[in-house]
C-alpha positions as CSV (number, residue, x, y, z in Angstrom):
1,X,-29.5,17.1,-38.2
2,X,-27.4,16.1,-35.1
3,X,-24.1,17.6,-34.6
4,X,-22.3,15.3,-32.9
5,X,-20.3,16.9,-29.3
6,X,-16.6,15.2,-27.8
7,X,-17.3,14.7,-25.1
8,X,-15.9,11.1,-25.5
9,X,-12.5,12.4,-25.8
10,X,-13.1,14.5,-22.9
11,X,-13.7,11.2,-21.0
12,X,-10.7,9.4,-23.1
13,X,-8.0,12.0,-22.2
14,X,-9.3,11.5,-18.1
15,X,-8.5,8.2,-17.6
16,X,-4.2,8.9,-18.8
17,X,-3.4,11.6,-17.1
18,X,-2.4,11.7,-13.5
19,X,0.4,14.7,-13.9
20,X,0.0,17.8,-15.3
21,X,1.1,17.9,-19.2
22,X,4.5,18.3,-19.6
23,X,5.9,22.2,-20.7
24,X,9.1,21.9,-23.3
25,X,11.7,22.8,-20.6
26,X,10.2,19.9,-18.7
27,X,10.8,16.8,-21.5
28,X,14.2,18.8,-22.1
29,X,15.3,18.7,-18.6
30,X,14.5,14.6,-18.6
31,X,16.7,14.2,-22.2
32,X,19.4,16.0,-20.3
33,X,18.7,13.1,-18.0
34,X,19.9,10.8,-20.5
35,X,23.2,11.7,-21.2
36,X,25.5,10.9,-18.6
37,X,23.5,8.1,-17.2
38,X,24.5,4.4,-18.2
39,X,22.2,1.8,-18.9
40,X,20.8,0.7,-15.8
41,X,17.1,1.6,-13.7
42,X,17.2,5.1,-14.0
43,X,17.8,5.3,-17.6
44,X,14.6,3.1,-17.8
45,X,12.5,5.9,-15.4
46,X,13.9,9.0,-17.5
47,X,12.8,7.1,-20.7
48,X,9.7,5.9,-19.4
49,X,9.1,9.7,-18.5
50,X,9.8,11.1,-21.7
51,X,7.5,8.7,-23.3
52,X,4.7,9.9,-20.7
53,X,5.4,13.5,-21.2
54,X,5.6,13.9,-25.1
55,X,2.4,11.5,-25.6
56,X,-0.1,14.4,-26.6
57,X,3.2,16.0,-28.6
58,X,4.4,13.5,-30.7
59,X,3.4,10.0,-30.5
60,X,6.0,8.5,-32.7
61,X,9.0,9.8,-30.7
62,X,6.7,9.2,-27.4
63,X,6.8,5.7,-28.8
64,X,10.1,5.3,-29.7
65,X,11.0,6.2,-26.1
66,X,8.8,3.8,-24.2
67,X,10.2,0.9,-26.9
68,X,13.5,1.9,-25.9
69,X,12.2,1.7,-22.1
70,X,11.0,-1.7,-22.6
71,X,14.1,-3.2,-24.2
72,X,16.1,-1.6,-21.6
73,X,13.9,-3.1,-18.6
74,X,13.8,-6.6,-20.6
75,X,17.8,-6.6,-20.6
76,X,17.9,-5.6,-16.8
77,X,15.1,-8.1,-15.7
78,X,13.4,-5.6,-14.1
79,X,9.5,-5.5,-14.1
80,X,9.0,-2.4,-12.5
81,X,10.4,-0.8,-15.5
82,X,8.9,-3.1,-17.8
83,X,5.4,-2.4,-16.5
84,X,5.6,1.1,-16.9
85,X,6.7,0.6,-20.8
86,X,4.0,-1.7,-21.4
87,X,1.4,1.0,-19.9
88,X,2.6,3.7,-21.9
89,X,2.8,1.9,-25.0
90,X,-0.8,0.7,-23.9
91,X,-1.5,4.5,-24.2
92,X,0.2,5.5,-26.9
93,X,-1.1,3.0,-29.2
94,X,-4.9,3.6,-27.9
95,X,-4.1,7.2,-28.9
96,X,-3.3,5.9,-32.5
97,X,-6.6,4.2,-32.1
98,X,-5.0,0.8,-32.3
99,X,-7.3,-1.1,-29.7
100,X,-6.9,-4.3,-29.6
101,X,-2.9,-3.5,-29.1
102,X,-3.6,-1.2,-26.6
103,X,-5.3,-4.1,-24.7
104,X,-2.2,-6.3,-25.2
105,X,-0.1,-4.1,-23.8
106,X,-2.3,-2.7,-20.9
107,X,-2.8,-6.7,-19.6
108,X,0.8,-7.3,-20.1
109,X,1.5,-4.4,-17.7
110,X,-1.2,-5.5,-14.9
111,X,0.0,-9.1,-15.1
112,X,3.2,-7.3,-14.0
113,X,1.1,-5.4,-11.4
114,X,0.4,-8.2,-10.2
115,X,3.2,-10.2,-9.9
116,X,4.8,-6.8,-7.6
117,X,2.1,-6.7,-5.6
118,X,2.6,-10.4,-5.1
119,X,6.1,-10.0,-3.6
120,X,5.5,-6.7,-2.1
121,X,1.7,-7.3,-0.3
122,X,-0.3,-4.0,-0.3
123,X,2.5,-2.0,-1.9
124,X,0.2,1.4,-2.4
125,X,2.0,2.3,-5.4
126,X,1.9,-1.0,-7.3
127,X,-1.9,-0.8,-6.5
128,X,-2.1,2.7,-7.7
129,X,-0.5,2.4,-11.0
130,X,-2.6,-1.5,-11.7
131,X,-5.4,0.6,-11.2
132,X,-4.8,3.2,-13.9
133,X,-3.7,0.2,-16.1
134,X,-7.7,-1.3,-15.1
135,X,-9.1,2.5,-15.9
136,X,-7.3,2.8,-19.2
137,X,-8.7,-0.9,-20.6
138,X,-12.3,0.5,-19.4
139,X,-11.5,3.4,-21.9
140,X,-11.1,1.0,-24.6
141,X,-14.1,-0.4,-24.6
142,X,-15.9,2.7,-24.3
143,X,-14.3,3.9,-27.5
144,X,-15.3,0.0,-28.9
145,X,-18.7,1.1,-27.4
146,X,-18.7,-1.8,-24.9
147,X,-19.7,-0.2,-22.1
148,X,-21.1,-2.6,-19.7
149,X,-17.0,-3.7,-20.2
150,X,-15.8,-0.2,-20.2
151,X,-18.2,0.3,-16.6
152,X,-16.9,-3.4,-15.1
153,X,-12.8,-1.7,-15.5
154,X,-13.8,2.0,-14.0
155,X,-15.6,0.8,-10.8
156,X,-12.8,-1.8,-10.7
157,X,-10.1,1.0,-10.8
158,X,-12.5,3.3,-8.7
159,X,-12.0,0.7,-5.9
160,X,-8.6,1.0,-5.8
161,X,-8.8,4.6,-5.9
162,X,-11.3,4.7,-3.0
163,X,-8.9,2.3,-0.4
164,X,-5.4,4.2,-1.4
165,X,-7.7,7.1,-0.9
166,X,-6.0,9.1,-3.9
167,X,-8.9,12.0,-4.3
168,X,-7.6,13.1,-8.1
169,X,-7.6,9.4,-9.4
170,X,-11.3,9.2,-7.9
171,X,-12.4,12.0,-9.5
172,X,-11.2,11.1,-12.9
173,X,-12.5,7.9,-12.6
174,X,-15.9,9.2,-11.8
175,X,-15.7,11.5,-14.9
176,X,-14.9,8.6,-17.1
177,X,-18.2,6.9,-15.6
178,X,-20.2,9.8,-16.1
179,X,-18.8,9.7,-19.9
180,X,-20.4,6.1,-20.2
181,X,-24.1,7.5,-19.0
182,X,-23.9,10.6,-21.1
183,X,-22.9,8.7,-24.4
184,X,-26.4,7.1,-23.6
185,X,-28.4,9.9,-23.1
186,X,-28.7,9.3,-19.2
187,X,-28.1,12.6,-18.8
188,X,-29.3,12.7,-15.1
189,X,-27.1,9.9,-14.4
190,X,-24.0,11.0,-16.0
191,X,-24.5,14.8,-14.5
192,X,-24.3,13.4,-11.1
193,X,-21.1,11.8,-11.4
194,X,-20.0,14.8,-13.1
195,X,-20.5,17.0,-10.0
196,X,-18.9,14.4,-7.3
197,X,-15.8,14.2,-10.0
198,X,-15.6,18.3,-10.0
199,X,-16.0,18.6,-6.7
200,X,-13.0,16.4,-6.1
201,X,-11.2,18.5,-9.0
202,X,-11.5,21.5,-7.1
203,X,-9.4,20.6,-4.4
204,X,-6.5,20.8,-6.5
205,X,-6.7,23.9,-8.1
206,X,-5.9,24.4,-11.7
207,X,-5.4,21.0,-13.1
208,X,-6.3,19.3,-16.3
209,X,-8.6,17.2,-14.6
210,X,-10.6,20.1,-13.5
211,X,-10.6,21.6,-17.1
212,X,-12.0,18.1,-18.3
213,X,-14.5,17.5,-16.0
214,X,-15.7,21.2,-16.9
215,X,-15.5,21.1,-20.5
216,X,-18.2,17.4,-19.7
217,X,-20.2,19.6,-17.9
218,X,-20.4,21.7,-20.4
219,X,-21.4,19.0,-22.7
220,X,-24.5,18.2,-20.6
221,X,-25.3,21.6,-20.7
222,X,-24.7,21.5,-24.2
223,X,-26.7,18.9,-25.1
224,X,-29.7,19.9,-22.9
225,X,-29.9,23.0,-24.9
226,X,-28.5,25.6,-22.4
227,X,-26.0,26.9,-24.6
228,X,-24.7,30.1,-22.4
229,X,-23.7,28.1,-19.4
230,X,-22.4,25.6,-21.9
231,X,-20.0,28.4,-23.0
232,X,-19.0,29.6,-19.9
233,X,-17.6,26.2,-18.6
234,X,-16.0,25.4,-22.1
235,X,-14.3,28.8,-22.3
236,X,-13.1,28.2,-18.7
237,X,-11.8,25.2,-19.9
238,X,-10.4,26.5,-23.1
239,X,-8.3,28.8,-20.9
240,X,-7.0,26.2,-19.1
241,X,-5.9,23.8,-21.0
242,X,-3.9,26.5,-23.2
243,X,-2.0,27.5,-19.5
244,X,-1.3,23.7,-19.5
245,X,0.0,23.3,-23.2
246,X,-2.7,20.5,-23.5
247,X,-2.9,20.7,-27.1
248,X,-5.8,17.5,-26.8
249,X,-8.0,19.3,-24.6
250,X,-7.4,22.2,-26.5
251,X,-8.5,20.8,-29.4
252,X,-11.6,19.1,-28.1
253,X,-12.7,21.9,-26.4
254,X,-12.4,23.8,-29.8
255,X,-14.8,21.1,-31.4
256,X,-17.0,21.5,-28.7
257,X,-17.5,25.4,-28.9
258,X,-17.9,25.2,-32.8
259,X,-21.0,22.1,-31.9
260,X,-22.7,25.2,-29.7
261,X,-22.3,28.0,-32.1
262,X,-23.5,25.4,-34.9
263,X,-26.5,24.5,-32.8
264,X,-27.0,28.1,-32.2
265,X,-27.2,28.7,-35.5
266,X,-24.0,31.1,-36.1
267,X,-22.5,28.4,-39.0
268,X,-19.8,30.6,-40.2
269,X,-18.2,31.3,-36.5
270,X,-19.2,26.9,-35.5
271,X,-16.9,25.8,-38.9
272,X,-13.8,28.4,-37.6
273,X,-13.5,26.5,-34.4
274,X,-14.0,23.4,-36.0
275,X,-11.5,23.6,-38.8
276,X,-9.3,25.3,-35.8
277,X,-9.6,22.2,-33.8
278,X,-8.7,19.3,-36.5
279,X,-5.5,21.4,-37.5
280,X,-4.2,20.8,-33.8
281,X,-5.7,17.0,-34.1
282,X,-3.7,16.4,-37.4
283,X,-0.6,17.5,-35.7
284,X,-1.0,14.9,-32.8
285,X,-2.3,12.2,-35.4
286,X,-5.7,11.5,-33.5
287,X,-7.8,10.0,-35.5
288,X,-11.4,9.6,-33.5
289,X,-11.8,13.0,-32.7
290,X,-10.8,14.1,-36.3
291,X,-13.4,12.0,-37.4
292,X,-16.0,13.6,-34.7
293,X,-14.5,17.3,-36.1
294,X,-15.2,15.9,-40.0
295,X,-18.6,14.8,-39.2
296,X,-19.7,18.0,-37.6
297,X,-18.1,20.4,-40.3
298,X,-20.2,17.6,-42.9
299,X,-23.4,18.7,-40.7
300,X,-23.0,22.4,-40.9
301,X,-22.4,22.3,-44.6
302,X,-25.5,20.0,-44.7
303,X,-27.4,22.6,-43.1
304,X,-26.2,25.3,-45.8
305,X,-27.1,23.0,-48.4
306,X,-23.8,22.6,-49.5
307,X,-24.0,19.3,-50.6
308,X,-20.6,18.8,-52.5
309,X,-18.6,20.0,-49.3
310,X,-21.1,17.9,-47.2
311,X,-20.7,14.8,-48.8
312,X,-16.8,14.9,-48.6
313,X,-16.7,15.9,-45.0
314,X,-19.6,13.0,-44.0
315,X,-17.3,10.4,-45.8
316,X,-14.1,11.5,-44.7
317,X,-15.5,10.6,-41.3
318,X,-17.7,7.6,-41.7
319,X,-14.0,6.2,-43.3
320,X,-11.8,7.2,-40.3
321,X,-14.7,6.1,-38.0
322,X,-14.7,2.6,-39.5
323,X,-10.8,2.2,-39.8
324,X,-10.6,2.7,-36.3
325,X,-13.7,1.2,-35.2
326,X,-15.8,3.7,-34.1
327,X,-19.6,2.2,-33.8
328,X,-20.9,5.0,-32.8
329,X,-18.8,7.6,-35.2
330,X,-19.9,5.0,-38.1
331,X,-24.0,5.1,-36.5
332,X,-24.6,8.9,-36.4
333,X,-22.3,9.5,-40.1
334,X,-24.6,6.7,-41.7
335,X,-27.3,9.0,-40.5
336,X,-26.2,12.1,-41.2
337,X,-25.2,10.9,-45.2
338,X,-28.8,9.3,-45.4
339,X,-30.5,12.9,-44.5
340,X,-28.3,14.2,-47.3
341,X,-29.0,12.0,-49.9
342,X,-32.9,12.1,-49.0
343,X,-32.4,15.8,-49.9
344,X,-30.7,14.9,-53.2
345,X,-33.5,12.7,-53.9
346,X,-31.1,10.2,-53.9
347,X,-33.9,7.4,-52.1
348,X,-31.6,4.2,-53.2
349,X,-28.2,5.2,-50.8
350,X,-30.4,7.1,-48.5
351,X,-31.6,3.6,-47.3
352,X,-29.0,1.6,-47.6
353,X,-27.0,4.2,-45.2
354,X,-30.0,4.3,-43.3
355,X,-30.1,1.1,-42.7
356,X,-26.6,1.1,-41.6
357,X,-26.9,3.3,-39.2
358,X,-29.6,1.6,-37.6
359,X,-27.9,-2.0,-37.1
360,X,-24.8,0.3,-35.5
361,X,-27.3,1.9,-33.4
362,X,-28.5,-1.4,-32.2
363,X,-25.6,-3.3,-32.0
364,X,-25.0,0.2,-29.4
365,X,-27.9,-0.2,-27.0
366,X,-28.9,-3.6,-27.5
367,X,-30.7,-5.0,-24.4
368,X,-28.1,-7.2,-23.0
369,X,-25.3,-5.0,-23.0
370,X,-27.7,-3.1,-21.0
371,X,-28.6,-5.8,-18.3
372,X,-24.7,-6.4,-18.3
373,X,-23.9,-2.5,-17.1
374,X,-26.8,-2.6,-15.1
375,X,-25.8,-5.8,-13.2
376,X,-22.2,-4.0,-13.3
377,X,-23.2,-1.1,-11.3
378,X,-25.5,-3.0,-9.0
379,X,-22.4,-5.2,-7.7
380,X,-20.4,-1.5,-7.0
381,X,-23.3,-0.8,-5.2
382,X,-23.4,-3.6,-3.2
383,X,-19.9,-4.0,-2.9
384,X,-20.1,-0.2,-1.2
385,X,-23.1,-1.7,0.9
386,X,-20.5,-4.3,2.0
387,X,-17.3,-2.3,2.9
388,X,-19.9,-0.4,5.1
389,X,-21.3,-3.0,6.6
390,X,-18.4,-4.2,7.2
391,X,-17.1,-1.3,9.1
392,X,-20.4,-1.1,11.1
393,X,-19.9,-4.8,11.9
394,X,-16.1,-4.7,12.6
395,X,-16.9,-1.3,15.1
396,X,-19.6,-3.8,16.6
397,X,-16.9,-6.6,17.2
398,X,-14.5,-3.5,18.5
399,X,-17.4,-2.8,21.2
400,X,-18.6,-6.3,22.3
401,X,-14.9,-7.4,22.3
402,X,-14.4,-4.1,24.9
403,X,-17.7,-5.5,26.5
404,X,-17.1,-8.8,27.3
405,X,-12.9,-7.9,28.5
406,X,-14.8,-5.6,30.9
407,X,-17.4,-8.3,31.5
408,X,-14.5,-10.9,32.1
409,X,-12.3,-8.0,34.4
410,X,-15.4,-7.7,36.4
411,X,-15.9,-11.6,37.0
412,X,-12.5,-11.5,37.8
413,X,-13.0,-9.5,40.5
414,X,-16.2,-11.1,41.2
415,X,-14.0,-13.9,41.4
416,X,-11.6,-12.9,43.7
417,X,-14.2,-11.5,45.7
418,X,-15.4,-14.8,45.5
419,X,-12.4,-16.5,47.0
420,X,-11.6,-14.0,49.9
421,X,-15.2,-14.2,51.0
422,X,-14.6,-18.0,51.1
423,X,-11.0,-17.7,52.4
424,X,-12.4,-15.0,55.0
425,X,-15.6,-17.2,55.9
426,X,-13.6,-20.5,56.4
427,X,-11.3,-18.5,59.1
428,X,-14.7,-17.7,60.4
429,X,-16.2,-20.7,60.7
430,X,-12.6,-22.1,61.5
431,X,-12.7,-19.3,64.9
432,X,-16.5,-20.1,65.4
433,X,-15.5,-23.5,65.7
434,X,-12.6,-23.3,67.6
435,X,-15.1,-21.4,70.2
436,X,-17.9,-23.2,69.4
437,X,-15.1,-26.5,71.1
438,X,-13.8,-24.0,73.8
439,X,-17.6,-23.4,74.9
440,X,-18.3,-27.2,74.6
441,X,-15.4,-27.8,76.5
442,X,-16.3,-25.5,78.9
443,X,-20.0,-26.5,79.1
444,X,-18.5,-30.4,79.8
445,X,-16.5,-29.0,82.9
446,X,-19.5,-27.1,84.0
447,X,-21.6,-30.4,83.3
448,X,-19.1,-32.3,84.8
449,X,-18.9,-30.0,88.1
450,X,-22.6,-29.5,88.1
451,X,-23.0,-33.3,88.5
452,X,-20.5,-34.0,90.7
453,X,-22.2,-31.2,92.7
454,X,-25.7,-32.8,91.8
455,X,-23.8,-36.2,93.0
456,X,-22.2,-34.7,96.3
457,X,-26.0,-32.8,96.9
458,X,-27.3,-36.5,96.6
459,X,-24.9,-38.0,98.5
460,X,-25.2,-35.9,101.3
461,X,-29.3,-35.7,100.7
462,X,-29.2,-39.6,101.1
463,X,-27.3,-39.8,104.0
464,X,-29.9,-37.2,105.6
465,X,-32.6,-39.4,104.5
466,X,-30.4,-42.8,105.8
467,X,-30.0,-40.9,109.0
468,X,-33.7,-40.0,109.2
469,X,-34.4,-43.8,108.7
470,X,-32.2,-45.1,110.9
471,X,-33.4,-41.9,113.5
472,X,-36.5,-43.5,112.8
473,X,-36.3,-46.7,113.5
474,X,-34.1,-46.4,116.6
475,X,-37.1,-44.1,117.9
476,X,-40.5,-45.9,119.2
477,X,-43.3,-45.0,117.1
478,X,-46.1,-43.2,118.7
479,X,-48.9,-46.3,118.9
480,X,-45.7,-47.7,120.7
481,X,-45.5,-45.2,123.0
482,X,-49.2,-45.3,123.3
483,X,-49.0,-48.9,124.3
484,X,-46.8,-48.4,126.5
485,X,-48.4,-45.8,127.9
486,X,-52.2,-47.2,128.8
487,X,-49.4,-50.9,130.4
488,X,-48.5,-48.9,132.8
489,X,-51.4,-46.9,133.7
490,X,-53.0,-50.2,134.2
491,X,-50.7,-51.2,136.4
């Protein structure tokens, strides 16, 4: 026979709580707050923070406050103020187990989100507060056992969380994810997201988140069967949350020891912590985990064949678990009352809660809720895959954009290079052709003299050669002479 663990509240109370919970001297320093201030902004905070602070101490006057915050905010147009009153009420009236008014007012407050962030683009702590609004829907349909929802809000918020880079809101988101897996038995799954949300914890020192995410280790420990470790990290965080005055962790944790004494088979010291832990619940009015405490005391007088005390306990919580809504609560009850009718011989309303419990089961895990979380988780993943792409891409741009304005400095100076070398080679050619006309001037004088020296040379050669002709022909030739000659011997 099952005993049923909590660490659903474990995962509920995460998701809230982003201060430490508040000591008396704290919500009595805020109503001093009150007094002397008129009607105007800060009345709304001080209200709005009263509300917050007394929400695990009394959630009629933490109610009453946050009503009183939104009428205030209404009056004073002011959505800042407003927006805080609708997530508080969002809270509170989850806490009472009202869901489907706890999604009202938890969209009503991230429609105002939104509307800041419109005039006020990037605004950190607009985007910080919409995405605990985001987180705290996600834990509403966890507790409605819609968890491909309940996963599509927490990797929403987570993104949020993950750009403003706030460390404490990561690691409770990741605990509220972790929750999802281990309420399916992915217990490798949910123990890994457990670790990176503890290890974030840690950072901070004592804090309620690091007493929640111990106390969920400690159910995975629990529920793998390694009870002593399973002890030691919910005594831890027993010890803890009574530091804190959390009297909700406090309480769970108390269920959650009694489960591992029950499961270790010590049933009279498992029904002290249990009966210990609804007496706190009844004085903070909440309902689920009272149920979860019921059920389990049902289970251990089940296993002592107490029937009679059984019985009353099992239907005490299969009624709170339907009133509220509780699928799961109403699945493992149905069960539970099915075994102990079977062992009263009782075969007719052992079925028929047998039967129940299986179409709650079902209606649980069936196959397209699982595709949905699946296909939820895949689009985180790739959406990661994306932002780190994106960075590698964007550090590529960075480099070729340093690459080509070297690329385009060192044309320039190619450039300029360029232009002196043409400047530079046009004087040149400019000189060179200034002397190249200087020389050809100069050769045309020399050509010039040369050929009137050539023509005086010729001049004078002809009139040598006119000379020798005319010395010529003034002389008698030498047959002449010979002529001549051979007359006058004759004679």
């Amino acid at each position: 026979m099952p005993c049923k663990t909590i660490y659903i509240l474990f995962c509920a109370v995460l998701v809230t709580a982003n201060t430490a919970f508040a000591q008396g001297s704290k919500i009595d320093s805020l109503l001093k707050r009150l007094q002397p201030v008129k009607e105007d902004t800060t009345m709304v905070n001080a209200l709005n923070a009263i509300s917050f602070e007394m929400r695990y101490r009394n959630f009629d006057s933490a109610s009453t406050f946050a009503d009183q915050a939104l009428k205030l905010s209404i009056q004073l147009h002011w959505q800042k103020g407003k927006a805080h009153a609708y997530h508080n009420l969002g809270l509170l009236t989850w806490s009472k187990n009202n869901y489907p008014a706890a999604l009202d007012y938890y969209d009503k407050a991230i429609a105002l989100w939104d509307s800041l962030l419109t005039k006020h683009k990037n605004n950190k702590f607009y985007l910080s507060r919409k995405a605990a609004s985001i987180g705290n829907i996600g834990i509403v349909h966890k507790d409605l056992t819609n968890y491909a929802l309940a996963l599509d809000h927490y990797f929403r918020s987570l993104k949020i969380y993950e750009q403003l880079e706030e460390k404490n809101s990561e690691a409770r988101i990741l605990g509220n994810i972790a929750g999802v897996y281990h309420v399916q038995k992915k217990y490798t799954q949910a123990r890994d997201y457990f670790i990176k949300a503890i290890n974030i914890a840690q950072q901070f020192g004592k804090t309620n988140n690091l007493a929640i995410q111990l106390g969920n280790l400690g159910n995975v420990y629990t529920e793998e069967h390694k009870y002593e470790p399973a002890l030691q990290y919910y005594n831890r965080a027993l010890a803890d949350a009574r530091e804190l005055g959390n009297i909700q962790l406090e309480a769970n944790t108390l269920g959650n020891i009694g489960s591992v004494y029950n499961f270790m088979d010590d049933k009279k010291k498992a029904l002290g912590f249990h009966l210990q832990a609804v007496k706190l619940l009844e004085q903070i009015g909440d309902l689920g985990t009272i149920a979860i405490n019921m059920g389990n005391i049902g289970n251990i007088y089940l296993a002592l064949k107490d029937y009679n005390e059984a019985e009353k306990y099992l239907k005490q919580s299969l009624k709170i678990s339907e009133e509220i809504g509780d699928l799961e609560g109403v699945s493992e009850t149905c069960k539970n009352l099915s075994d102990m009718y079977s062992f009263k011989n009782n075969k007719n309303l052992a079925f028929r809660f047998y039967k129940r419990h299986i179409s709650a089961r079902d209606s649980i895990t069936n196959n397209e809720q699982i595709k949905k979380q699946t296909q939820i988780e895949m689009n985180y993943v790739f959406y990661k895959q994306q932002m780190a792409d994106s960075i590698r891409s964007a550090e590529l741009l960075k480099q070729e954009a340093i690459k080509h304005d070297e690329e385009i400095k060192q044309q320039r100076t190619y450039t300029y290079g360029g232009v002196i070398g043409f400047i530079l080679m046009i004087i040149v050619a400019f000189v060179s052709f200034r002397a190249y006309r200087s020389k050809q001037k100069a050769n045309e004088i020399i050509s010039m003299q040369k050929y009137l020296v050539e023509l005086k040379q010729k001049e004078i050669t002809d009139s040598i050669r006119y000379a020798k002709r005319i010395q010529k022909a003034l002389m008698p030739t030498d047959v002449y002479i010979g002529k001549n000659l051979n007359h006058l011997k004759k004679k």
